[in-house]
C-alpha positions, 0 to 999 in steps of 0.5 A: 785496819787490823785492830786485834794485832795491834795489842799482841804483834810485841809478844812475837818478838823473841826480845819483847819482855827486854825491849818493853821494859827498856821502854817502860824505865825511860817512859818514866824518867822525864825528858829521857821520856822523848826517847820512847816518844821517838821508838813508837815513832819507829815503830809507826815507819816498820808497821807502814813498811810491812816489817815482820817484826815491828819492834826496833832494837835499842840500839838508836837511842840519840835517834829516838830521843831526837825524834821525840823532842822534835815531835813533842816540839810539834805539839807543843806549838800547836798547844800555844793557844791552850797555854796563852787563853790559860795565861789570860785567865790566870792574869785576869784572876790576878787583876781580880784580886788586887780589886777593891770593894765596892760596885767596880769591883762588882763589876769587874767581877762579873766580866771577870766571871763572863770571860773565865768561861769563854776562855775555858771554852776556848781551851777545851776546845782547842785541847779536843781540837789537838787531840783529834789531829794528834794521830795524824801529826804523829803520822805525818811526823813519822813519814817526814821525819820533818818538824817542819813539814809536820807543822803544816795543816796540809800534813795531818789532814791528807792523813785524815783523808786517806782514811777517814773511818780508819782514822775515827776508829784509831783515834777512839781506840788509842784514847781509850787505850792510853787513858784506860788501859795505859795506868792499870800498871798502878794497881800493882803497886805502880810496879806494872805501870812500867809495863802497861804504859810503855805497851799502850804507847806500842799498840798506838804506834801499830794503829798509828803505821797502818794508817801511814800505810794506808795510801800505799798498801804496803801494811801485812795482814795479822798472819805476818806476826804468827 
């Protein structure tokens, strides 16, 4: 693994700044968004495909955003026991409320109260659950270009097992990266935020195709990029 590139390899770009701040307007808009999705995805088969110049151009919008939407699709299935313990939670709230006085009422709260946590236990779970795997759908989806195929469990593990250690490290760093490093753009008057954001997304995608590049050794040392 080369962590340091990851966050300088854009700047080698003689298009960088225009290519970067495409991204970081449709990043912003919402459902244009999946279209960003879909560039990091490119991003992720050029870095496993030892391009010298990671970047894409511009010029596969329809692509990119089909791209995105599907991998959002991907994780929107795997997020549907979040979103159906959160559904139960609130019903049961619902029910709650309705309740009257007296000791069934009493009662029901306290199951109320015992099962609220057991469902928010659930959810936090599975939610560190799908953040652990999210590098390895993201990968698995980048080398398929498959909803279903990257759907399947077979898919992200075998990226997890191709390098374990290396999929530790991305997986820490991206965290950090897209949860620090991502909304500093907002100190400058949420004008920067149309940079930071949309670079964090690129710097992921060079982790993200190094680890696609693992198992076959295609990925190009730092000096490629000088």
């Amino acid at each position: 693994m080369d962590i340091g590139i990851a966050f300088t390899y854009m700047f080698q770009d003689r298009d960088w700044l225009k290519k970067i701040l495409i991204g970081g307007v449709i990043s912003l808009i919402p459902i244009v968004n999946f279209a960003a999705l879909g560039y990091m995805i490119q991003v992720v088969r050029n870095v496993r495909d030892g391009q010298d110049l990671p970047l894409p151009e511009w010029d596969q919008f329809g692509a990119y955003f089909v791209s995105g939407l599907y991998l959002f699709l991907v994780y929107l299935v795997y997020a549907l026991p979040i979103l159906l313990l959160a559904c139960l939670q609130v019903a049961a709230g619902m029910m709650l409320g309705v309740t009257g006085n007296g000791r069934s009422a009493e009662d029901l709260a306290g199951a109320y109260a015992v099962a609220s946590i057991c469902l928010s236990c659930g959810i936090g779970v599975w939610a560190l659950f799908l953040a652990v795997i999210s590098p390895g759908l993201t990968v698995r989806f980048a080398e398929t270009g498959s909803f279903g195929a990257t759907l399947g469990f077979n898919g992200w593990l075998g990226v997890m097992r191709a390098n374990l250690g290396a999929y530790l490290i991305v997986l820490i760093l991206s965290w950090l990266v897209l949860s620090f490093l991502a909304p500093l753009g907002l100190i400058a008057c949420l004008v920067g935020i149309i940079f930071t954001q949309f670079w964090a997304y690129l710097v992921t995608g060079h982790w993200f195709g190094q680890l696609a590049a693992a198992a076959t050794g295609t990925y190009q040392p730092a000096e490629t990029y000088a």
